[in-house]
C-alpha positions, 0 to 999 in steps of 0.5 A, a space after each residue: 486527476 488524470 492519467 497519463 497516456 499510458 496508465 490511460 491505455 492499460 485500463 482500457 486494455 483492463 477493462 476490456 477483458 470484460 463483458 460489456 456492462 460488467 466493467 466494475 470488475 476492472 475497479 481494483 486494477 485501476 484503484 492500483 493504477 490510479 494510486 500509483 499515478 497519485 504519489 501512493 494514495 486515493 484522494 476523493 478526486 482520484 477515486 471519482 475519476 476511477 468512478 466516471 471512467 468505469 461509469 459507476 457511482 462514486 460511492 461505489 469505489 469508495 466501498 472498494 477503497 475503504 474496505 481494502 488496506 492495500 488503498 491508502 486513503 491519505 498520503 504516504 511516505 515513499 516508503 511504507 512499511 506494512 508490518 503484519 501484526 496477526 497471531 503468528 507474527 505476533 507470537 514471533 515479536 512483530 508487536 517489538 518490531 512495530 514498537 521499535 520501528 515507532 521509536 526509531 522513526 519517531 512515529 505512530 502507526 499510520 504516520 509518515 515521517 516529517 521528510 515524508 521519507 517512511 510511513 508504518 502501516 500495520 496490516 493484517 495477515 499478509 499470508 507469510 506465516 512461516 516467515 514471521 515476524 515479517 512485513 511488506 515493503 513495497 512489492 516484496 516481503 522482508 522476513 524474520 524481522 529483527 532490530 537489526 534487519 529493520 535497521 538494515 531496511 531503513 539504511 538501504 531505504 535512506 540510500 534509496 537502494 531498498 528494492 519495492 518495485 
């Protein structure tokens, strides 16, 4: 694993915004980044080339890595449906939604479909209370989630017009 020229240079630029020797504090934005050069996910190469490029110890990212749920640690679908399932979700349906998403796309929480097309991936509080039940599709919050708006996310993702980024 390496990173293109680019991604190369925007973590130099990140790294730079810190001290010397305080470089670990650059480790989130470059796990973004290395996710993001590695279709989605951390694999345990990825993670050892964030460590040689920030000089720290492997097990050092790996701690960052396992601790965070925005990391995934195994390979995702390209779109990923982060479902927040804490209290005032819950209390607004966000367990029928996770359930009729499961039954829709014939997966489990944490699997990704066959066509590597879609993965469920239930999170917790995702700071949108007010909205619930809701979840996270790439960059963006879809909110007051129902049957028919969850369907109306998997047909635009199918079309490949879904906005995430």
């Amino acid at each position: 694993m390496k990173f293109s020229q680019e991604k190369l240079d925007k973590a130099k630029e990140i790294m730079a915004r810190y001290p010397e020797g305080k470089q670990k504090s650059a480790l989130i934005p470059l796990l973004h980044i290395a996710q993001e050069e590695n279709n989605g996910w951390l694999d345990i190469a990825t993670m050892d080339y964030v460590a040689e490029i920030l000089s720290i110890k492997p097990i050092e990212v790996y701690e960052v890595a396992t601790f965070y749920t925005m990391f995934n640690l195994k390979p995702v679908g390209k779109y990923v449906f982060e479902v927040c399932r804490t209290g005032p979700c819950m209390l607004n349906g966000s367990d029928h939604i996770i359930d009729y998403i499961k039954d829709k796309l014939g997966i489990k929480e944490g699997e990704t479909t066959p066509d590597g097309m879609f993965t469920l991936k239930p999170a917790e509080c995702l700071g949108a209370c007010g909205y619930a039940p809701m979840m996270q599709l790439g960059k963006f919050y879809r909110e007051h989630l129902t049957k028919e708006k969850v369907d109306q996310i998997i047909d635009e993702c199918r079309r490949g017009v879904a906005i995430v980024n």
